[in-house]
Backbone atoms as SQL, in Angstrom:
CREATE TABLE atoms (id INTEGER PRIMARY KEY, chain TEXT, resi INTEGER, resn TEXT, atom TEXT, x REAL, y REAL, z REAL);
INSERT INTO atoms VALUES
  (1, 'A', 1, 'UNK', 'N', -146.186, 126.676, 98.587),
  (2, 'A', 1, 'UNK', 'CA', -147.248, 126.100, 99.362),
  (3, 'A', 1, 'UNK', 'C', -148.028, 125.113, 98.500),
  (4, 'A', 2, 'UNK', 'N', -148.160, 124.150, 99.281),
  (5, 'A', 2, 'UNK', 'CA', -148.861, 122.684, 98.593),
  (6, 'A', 2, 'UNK', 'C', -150.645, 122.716, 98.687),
  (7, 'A', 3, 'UNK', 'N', -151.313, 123.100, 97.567),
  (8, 'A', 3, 'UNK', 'CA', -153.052, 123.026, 97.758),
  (9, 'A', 3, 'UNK', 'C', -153.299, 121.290, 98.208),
  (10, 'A', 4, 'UNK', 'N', -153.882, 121.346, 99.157),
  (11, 'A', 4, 'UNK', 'CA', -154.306, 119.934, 99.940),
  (12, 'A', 4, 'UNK', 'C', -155.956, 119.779, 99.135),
  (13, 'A', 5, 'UNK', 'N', -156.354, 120.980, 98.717),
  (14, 'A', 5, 'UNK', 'CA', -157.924, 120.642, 98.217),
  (15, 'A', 5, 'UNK', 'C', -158.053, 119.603, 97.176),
  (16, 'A', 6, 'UNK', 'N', -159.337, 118.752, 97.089),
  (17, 'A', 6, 'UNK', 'CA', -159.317, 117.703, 95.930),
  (18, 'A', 6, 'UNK', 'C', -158.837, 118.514, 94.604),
  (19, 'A', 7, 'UNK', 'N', -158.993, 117.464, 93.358),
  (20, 'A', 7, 'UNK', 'CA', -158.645, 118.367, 92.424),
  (21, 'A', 7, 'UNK', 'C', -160.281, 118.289, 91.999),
  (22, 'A', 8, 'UNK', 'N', -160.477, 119.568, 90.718),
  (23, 'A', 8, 'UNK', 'CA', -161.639, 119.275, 90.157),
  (24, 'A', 8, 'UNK', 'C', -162.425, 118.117, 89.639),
  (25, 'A', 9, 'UNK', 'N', -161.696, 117.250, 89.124),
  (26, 'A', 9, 'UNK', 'CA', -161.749, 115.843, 88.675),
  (27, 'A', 9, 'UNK', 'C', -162.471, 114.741, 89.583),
  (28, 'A', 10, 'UNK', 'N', -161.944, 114.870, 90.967),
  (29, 'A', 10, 'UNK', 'CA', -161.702, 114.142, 91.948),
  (30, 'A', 10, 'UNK', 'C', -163.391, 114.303, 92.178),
  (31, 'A', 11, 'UNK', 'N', -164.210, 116.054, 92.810),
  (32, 'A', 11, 'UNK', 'CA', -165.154, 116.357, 93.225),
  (33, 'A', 11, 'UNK', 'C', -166.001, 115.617, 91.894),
  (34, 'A', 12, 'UNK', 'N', -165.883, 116.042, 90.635),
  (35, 'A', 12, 'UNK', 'CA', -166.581, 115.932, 89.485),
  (36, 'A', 12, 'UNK', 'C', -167.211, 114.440, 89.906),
  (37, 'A', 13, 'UNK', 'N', -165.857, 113.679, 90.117),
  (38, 'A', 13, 'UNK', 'CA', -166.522, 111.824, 89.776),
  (39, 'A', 13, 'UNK', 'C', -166.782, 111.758, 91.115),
  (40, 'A', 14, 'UNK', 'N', -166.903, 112.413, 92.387),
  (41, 'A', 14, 'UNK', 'CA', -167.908, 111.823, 93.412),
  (42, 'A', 14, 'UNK', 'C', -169.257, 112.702, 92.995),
  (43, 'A', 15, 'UNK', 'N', -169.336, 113.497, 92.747),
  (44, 'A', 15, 'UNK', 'CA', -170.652, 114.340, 91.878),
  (45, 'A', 15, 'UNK', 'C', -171.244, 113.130, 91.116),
  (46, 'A', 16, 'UNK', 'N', -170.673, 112.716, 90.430),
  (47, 'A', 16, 'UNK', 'CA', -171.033, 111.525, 88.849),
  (48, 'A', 16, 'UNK', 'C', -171.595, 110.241, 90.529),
  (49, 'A', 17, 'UNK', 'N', -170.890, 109.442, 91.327),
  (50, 'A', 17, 'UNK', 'CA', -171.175, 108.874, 92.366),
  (51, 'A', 17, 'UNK', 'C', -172.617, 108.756, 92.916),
  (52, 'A', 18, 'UNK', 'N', -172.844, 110.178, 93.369),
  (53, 'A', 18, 'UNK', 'CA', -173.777, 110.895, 94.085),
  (54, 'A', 18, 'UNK', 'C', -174.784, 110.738, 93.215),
  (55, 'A', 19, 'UNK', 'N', -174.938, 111.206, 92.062),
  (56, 'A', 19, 'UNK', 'CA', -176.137, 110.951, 91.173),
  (57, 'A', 19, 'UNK', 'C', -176.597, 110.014, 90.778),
  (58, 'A', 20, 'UNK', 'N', -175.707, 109.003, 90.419),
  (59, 'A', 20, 'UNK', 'CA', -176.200, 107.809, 90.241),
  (60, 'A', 20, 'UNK', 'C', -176.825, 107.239, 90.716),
  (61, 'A', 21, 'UNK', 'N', -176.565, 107.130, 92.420),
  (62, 'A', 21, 'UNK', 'CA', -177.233, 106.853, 93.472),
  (63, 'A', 21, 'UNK', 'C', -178.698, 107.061, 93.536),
  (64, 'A', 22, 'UNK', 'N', -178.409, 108.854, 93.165),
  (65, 'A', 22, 'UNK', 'CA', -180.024, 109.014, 93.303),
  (66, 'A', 22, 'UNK', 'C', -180.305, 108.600, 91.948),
  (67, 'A', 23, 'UNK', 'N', -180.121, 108.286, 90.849),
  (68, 'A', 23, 'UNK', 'CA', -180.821, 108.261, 89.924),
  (69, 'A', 23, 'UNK', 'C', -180.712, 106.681, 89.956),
  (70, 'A', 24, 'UNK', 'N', -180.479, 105.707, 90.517),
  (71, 'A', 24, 'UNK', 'CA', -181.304, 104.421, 90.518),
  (72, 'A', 24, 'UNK', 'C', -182.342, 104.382, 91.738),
  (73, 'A', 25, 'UNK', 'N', -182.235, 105.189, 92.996),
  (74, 'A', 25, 'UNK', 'CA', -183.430, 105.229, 93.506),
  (75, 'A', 25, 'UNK', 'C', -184.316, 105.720, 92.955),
  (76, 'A', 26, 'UNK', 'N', -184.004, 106.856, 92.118),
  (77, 'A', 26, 'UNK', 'CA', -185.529, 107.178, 91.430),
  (78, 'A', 26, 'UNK', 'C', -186.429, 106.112, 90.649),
  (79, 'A', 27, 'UNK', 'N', -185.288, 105.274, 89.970),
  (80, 'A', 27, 'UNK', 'CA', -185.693, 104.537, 88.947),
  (81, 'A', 27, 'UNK', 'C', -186.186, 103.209, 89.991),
  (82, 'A', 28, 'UNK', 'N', -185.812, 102.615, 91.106),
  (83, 'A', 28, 'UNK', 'CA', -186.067, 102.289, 91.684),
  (84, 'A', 28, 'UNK', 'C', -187.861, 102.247, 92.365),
  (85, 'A', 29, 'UNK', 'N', -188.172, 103.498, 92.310),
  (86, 'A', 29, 'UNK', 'CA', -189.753, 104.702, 92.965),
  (87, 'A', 29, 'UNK', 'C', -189.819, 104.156, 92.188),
  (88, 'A', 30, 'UNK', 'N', -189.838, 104.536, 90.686),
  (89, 'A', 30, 'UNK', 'CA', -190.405, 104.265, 89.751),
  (90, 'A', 30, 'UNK', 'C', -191.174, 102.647, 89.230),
  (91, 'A', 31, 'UNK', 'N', -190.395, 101.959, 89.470),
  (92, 'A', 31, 'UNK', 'CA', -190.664, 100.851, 88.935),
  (93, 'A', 31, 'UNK', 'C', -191.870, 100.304, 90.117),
  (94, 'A', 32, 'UNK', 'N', -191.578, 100.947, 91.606),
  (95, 'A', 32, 'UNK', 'CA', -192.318, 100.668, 92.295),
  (96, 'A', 32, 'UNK', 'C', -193.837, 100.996, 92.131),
  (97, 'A', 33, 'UNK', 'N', -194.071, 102.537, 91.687),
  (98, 'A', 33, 'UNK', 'CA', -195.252, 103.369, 91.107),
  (99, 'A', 33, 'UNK', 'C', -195.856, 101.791, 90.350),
  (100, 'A', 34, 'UNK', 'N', -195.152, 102.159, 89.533),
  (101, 'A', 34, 'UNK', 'CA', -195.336, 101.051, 87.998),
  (102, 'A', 34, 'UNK', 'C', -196.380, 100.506, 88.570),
  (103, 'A', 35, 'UNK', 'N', -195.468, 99.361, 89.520),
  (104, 'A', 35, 'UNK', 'CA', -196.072, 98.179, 89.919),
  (105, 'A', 35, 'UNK', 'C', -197.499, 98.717, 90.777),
  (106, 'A', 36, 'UNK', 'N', -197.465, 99.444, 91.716),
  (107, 'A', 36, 'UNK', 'CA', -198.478, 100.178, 92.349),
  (108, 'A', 36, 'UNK', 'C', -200.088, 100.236, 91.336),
  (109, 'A', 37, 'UNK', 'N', -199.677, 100.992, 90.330),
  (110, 'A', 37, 'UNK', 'CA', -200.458, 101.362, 89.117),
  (111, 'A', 37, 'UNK', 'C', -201.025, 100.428, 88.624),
  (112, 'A', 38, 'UNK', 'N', -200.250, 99.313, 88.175),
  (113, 'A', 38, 'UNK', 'CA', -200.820, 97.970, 87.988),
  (114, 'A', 38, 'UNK', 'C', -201.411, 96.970, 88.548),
  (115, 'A', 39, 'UNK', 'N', -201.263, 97.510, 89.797),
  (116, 'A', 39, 'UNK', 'CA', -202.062, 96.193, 91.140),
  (117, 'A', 39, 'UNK', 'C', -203.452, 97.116, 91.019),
  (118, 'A', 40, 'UNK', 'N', -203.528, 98.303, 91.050),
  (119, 'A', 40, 'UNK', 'CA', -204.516, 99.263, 91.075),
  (120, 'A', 40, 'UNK', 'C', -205.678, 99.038, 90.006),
  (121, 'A', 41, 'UNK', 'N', -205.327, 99.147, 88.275),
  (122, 'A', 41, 'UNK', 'CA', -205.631, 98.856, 87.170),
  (123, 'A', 41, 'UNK', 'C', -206.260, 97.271, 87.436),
  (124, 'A', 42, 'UNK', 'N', -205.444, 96.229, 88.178),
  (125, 'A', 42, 'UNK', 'CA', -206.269, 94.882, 87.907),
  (126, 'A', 42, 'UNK', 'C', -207.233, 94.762, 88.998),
  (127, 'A', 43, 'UNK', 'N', -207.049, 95.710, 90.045),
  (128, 'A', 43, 'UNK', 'CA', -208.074, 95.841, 91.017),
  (129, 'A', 43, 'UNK', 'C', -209.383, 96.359, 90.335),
  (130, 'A', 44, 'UNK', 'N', -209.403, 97.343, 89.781),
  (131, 'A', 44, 'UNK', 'CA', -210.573, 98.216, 89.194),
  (132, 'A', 44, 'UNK', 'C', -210.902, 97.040, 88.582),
  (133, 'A', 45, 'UNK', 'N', -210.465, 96.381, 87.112),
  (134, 'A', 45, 'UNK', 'CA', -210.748, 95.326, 85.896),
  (135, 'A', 45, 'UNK', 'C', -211.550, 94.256, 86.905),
  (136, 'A', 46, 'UNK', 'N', -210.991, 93.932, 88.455),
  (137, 'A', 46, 'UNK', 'CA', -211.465, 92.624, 88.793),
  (138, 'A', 46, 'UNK', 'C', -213.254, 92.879, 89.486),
  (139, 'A', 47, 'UNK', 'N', -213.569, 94.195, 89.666),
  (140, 'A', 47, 'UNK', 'CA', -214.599, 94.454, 90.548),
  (141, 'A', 47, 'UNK', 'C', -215.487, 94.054, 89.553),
  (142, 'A', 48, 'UNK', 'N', -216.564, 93.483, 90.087),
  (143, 'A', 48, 'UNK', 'CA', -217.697, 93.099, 89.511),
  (144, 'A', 48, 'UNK', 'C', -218.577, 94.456, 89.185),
  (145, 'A', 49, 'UNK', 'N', -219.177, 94.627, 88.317),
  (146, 'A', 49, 'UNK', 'CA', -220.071, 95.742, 87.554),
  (147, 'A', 49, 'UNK', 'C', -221.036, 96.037, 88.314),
  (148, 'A', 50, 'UNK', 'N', -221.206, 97.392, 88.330),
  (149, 'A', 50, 'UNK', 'CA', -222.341, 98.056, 89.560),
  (150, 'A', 50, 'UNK', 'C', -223.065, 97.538, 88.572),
  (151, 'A', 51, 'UNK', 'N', -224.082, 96.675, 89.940),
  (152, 'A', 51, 'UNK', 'CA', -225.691, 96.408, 89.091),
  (153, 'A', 51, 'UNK', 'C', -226.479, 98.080, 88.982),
  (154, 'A', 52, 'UNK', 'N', -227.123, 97.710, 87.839),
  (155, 'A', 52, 'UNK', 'CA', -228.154, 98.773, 87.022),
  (156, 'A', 52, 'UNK', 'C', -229.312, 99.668, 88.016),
  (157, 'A', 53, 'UNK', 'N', -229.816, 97.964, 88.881),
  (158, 'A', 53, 'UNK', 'CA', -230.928, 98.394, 89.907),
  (159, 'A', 53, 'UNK', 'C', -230.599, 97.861, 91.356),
  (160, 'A', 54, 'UNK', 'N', -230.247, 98.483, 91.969),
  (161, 'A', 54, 'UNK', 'CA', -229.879, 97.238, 92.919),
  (162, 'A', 54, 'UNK', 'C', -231.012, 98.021, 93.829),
  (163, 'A', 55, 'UNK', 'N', -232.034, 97.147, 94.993),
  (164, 'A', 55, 'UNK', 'CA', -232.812, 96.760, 95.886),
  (165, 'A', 55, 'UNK', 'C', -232.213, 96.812, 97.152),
  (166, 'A', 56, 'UNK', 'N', -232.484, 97.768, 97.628),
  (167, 'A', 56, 'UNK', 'CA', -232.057, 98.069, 99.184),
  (168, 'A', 56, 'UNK', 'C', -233.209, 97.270, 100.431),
  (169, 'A', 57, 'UNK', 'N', -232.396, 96.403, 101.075),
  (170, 'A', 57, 'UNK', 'CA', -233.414, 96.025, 102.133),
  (171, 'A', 57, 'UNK', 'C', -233.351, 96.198, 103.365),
  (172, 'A', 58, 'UNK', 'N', -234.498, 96.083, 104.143),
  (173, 'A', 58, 'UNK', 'CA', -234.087, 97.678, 105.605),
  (174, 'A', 58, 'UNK', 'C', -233.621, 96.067, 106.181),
  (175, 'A', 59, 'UNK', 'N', -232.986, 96.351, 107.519),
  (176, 'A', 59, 'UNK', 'CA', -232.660, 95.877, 108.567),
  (177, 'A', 59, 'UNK', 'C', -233.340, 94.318, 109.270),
  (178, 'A', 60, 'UNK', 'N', -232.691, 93.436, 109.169),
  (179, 'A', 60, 'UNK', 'CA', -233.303, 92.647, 109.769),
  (180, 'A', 60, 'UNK', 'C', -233.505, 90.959, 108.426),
  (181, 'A', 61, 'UNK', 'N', -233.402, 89.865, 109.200),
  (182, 'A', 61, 'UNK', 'CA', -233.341, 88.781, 108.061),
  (183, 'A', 61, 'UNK', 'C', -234.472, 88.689, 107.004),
  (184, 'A', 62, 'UNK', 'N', -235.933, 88.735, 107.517),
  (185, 'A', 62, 'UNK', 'CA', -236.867, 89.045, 106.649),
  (186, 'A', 62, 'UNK', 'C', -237.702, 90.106, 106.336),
  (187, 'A', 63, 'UNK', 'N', -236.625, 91.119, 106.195),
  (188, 'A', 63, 'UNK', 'CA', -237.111, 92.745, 106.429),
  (189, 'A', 63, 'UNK', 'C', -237.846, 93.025, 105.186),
  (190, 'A', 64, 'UNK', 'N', -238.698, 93.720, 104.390),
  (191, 'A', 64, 'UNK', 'CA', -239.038, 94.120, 103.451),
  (192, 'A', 64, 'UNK', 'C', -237.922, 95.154, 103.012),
  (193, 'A', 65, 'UNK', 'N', -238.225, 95.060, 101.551),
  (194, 'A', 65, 'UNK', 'CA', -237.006, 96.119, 100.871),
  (195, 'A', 65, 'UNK', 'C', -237.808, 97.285, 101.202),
  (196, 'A', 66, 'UNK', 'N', -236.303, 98.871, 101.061),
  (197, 'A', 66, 'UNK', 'CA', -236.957, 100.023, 101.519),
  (198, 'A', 66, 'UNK', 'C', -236.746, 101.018, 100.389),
  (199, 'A', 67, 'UNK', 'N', -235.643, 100.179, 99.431),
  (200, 'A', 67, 'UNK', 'CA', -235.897, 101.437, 98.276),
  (201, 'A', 67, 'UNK', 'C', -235.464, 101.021, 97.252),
  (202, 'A', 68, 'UNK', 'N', -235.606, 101.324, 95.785),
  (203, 'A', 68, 'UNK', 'CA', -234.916, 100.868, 94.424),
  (204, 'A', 68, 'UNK', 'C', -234.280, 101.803, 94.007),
  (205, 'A', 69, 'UNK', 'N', -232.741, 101.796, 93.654),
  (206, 'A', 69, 'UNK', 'CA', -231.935, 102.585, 93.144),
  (207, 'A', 69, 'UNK', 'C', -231.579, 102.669, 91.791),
  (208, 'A', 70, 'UNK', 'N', -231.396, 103.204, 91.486),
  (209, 'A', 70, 'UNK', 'CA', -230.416, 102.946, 89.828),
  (210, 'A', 70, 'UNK', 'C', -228.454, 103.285, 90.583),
  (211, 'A', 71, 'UNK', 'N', -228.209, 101.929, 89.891),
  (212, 'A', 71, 'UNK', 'CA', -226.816, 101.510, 90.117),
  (213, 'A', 71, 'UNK', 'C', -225.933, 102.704, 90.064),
  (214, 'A', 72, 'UNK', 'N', -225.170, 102.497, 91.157),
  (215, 'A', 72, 'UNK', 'CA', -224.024, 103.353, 91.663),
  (216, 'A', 72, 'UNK', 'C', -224.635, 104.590, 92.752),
  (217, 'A', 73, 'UNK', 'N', -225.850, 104.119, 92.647),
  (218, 'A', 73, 'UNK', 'CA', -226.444, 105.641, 94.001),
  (219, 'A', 73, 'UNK', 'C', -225.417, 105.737, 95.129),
  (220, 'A', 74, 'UNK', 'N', -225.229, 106.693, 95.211),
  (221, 'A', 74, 'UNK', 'CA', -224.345, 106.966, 96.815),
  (222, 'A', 74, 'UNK', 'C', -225.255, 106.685, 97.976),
  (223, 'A', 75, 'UNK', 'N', -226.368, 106.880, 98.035),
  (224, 'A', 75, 'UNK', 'CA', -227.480, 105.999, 98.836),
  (225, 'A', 75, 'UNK', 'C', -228.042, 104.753, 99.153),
  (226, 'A', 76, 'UNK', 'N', -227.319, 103.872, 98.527),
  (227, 'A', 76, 'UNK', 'CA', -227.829, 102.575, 98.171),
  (228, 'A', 76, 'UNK', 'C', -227.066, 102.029, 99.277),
  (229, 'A', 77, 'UNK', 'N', -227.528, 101.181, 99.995),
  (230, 'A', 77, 'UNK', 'CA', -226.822, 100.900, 101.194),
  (231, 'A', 77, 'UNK', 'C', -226.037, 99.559, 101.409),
  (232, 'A', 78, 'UNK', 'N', -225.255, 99.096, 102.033),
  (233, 'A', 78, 'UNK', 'CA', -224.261, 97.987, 101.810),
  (234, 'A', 78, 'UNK', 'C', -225.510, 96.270, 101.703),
  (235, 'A', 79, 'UNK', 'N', -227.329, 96.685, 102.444),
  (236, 'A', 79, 'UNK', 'CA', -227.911, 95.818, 102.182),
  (237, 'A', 79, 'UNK', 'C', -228.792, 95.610, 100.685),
  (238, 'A', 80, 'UNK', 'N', -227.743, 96.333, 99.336),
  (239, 'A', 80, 'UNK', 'CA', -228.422, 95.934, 98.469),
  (240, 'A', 80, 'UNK', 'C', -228.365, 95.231, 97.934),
  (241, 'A', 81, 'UNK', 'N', -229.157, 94.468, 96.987),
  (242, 'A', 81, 'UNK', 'CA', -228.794, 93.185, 95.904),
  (243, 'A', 81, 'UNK', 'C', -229.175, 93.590, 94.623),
  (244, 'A', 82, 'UNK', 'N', -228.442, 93.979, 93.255),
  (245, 'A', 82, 'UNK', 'CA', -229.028, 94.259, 91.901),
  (246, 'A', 82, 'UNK', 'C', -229.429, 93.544, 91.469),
  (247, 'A', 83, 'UNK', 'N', -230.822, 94.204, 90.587),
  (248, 'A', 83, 'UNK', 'CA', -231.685, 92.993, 90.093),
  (249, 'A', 83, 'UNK', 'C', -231.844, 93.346, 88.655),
  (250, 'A', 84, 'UNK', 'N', -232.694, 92.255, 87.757),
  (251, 'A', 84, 'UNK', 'CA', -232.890, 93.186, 86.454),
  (252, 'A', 84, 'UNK', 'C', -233.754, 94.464, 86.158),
  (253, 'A', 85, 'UNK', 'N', -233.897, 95.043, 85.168),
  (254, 'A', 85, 'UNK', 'CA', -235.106, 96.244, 85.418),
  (255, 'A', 85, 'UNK', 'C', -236.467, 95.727, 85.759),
  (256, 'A', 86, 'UNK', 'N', -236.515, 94.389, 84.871),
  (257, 'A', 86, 'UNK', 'CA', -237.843, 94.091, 85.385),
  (258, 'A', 86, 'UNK', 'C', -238.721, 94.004, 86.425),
  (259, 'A', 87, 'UNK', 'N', -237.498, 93.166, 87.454),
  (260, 'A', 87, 'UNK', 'CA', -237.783, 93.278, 89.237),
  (261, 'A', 87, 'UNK', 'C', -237.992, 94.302, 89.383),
  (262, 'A', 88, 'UNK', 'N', -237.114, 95.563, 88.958),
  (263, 'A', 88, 'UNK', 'CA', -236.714, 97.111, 89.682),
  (264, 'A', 88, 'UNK', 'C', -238.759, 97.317, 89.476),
  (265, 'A', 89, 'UNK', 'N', -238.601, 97.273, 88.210),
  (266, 'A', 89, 'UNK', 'CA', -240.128, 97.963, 87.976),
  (267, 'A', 89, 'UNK', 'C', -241.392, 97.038, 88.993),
  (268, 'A', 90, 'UNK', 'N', -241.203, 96.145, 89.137),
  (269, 'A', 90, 'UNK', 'CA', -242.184, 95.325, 89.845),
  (270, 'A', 90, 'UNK', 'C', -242.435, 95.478, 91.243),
  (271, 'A', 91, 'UNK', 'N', -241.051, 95.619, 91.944),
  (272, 'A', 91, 'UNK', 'CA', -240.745, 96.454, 92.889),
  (273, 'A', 91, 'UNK', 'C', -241.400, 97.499, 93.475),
  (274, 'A', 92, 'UNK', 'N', -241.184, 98.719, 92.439),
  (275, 'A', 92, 'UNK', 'CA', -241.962, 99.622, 92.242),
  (276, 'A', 92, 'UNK', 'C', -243.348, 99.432, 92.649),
  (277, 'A', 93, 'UNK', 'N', -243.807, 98.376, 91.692),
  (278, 'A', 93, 'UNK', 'CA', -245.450, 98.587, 91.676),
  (279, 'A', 93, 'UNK', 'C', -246.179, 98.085, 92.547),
  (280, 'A', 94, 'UNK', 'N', -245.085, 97.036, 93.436),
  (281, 'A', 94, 'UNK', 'CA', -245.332, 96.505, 95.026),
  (282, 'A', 94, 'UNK', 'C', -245.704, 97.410, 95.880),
  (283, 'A', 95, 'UNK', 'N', -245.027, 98.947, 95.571),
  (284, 'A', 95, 'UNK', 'CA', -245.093, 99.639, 96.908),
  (285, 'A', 95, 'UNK', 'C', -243.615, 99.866, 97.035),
  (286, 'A', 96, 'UNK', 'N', -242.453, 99.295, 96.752),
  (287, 'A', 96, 'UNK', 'CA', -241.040, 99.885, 97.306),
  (288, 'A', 96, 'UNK', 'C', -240.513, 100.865, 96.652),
  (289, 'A', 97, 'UNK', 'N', -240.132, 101.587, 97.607),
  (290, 'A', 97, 'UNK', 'CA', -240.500, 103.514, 97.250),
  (291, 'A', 97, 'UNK', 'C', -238.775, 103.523, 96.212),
  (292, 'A', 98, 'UNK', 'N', -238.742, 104.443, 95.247),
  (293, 'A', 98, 'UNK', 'CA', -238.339, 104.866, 94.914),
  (294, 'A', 98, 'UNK', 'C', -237.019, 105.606, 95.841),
  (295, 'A', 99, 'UNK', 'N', -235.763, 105.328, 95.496),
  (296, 'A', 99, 'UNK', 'CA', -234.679, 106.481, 95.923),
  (297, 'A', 99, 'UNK', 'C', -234.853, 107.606, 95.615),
  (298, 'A', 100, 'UNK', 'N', -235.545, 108.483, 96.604),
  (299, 'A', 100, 'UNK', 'CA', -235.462, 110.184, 96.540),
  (300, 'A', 100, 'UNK', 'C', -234.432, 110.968, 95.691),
  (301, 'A', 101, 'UNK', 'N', -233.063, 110.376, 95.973),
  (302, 'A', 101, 'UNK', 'CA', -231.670, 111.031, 95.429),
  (303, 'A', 101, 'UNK', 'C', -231.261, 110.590, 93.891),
  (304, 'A', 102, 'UNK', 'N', -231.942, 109.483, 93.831),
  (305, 'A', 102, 'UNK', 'CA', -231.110, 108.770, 91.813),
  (306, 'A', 102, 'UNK', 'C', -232.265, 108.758, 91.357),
  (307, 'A', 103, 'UNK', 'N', -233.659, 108.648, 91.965),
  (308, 'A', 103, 'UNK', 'CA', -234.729, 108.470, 91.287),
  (309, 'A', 103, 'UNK', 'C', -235.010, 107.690, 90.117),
  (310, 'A', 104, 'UNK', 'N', -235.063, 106.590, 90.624),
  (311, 'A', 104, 'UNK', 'CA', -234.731, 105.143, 89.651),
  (312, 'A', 104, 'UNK', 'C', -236.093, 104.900, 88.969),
  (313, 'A', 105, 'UNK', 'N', -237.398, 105.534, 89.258),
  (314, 'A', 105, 'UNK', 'CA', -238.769, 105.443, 88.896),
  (315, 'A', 105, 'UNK', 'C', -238.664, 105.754, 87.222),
  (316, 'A', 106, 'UNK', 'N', -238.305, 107.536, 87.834),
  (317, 'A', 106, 'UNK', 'CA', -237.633, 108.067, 86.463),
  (318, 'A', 106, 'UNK', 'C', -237.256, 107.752, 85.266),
  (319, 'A', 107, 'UNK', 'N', -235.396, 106.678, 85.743),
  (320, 'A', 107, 'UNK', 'CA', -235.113, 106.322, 84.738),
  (321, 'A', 107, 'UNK', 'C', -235.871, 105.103, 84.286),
  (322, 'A', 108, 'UNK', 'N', -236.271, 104.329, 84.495),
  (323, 'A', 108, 'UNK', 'CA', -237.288, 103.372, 84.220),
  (324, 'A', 108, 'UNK', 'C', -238.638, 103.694, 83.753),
  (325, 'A', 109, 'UNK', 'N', -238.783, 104.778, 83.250),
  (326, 'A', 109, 'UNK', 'CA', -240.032, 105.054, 83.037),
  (327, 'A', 109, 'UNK', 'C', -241.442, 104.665, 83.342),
  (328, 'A', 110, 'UNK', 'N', -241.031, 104.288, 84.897),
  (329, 'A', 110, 'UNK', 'CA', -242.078, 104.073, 86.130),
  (330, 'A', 110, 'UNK', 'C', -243.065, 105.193, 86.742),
  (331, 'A', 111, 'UNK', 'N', -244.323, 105.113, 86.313),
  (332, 'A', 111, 'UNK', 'CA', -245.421, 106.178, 86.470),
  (333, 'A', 111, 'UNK', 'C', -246.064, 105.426, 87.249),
  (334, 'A', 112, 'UNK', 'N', -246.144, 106.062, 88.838),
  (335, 'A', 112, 'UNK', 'CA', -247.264, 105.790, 90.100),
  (336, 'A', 112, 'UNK', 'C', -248.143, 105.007, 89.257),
  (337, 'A', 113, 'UNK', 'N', -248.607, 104.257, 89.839),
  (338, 'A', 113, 'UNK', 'CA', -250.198, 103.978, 89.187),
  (339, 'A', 113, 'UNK', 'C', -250.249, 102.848, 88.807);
């Protein structure tokens, strides 16, 4: 009786086939990540630097500002503009209240009064 099954050899190098395959798609992912990683990296590098103080202003074209933050507050609202400390403090002494949550008075060593 004649074995019709491949021989070992035969399975081995479609095995060797099969992997390759996957192992240039991986390498394939990979290079894609890469690139991913790197569009990511020059994204972060290109953002302009959270201002220090940025000046929240309420609603409206000639609205008065409604609060002074210290930069990066999660409160600070998409109408802010950063200014130097000096403004921040002057600000202050105008009357524009302090952020409750970063308490920018604080770091500025801004005392009521």
């Amino acid at each position: 009786m004649h074995d019709s099954s491949p021989s070992k050899l035969v399975l081995l190098r479609f095995l060797e086939r099969v992997q390759e395959r996957d192992l240039a798609r991986t390498r394939r992912w990979i290079v894609d990540e890469e690139r991913r990683e790197a569009e990511r990296r020059r994204s972060i590098e290109a953002r302009p630097p959270v201002p220090d103080w940025p000046i929240e202003q309420s609603i409206g074209h000639h609205a008065p500002p409604v609060y002074v933050h210290v930069g990066g507050c999660h409160m600070a609202g998409k109408r802010s503009k950063g200014v130097p400390p000096e403004q921040a403090v002057r600000a202050l002494a105008d009357g524009v209240d302090p952020c409750p949550h970063c308490r920018p008075d604080t770091d500025l060593g801004y005392i009521d009064g």
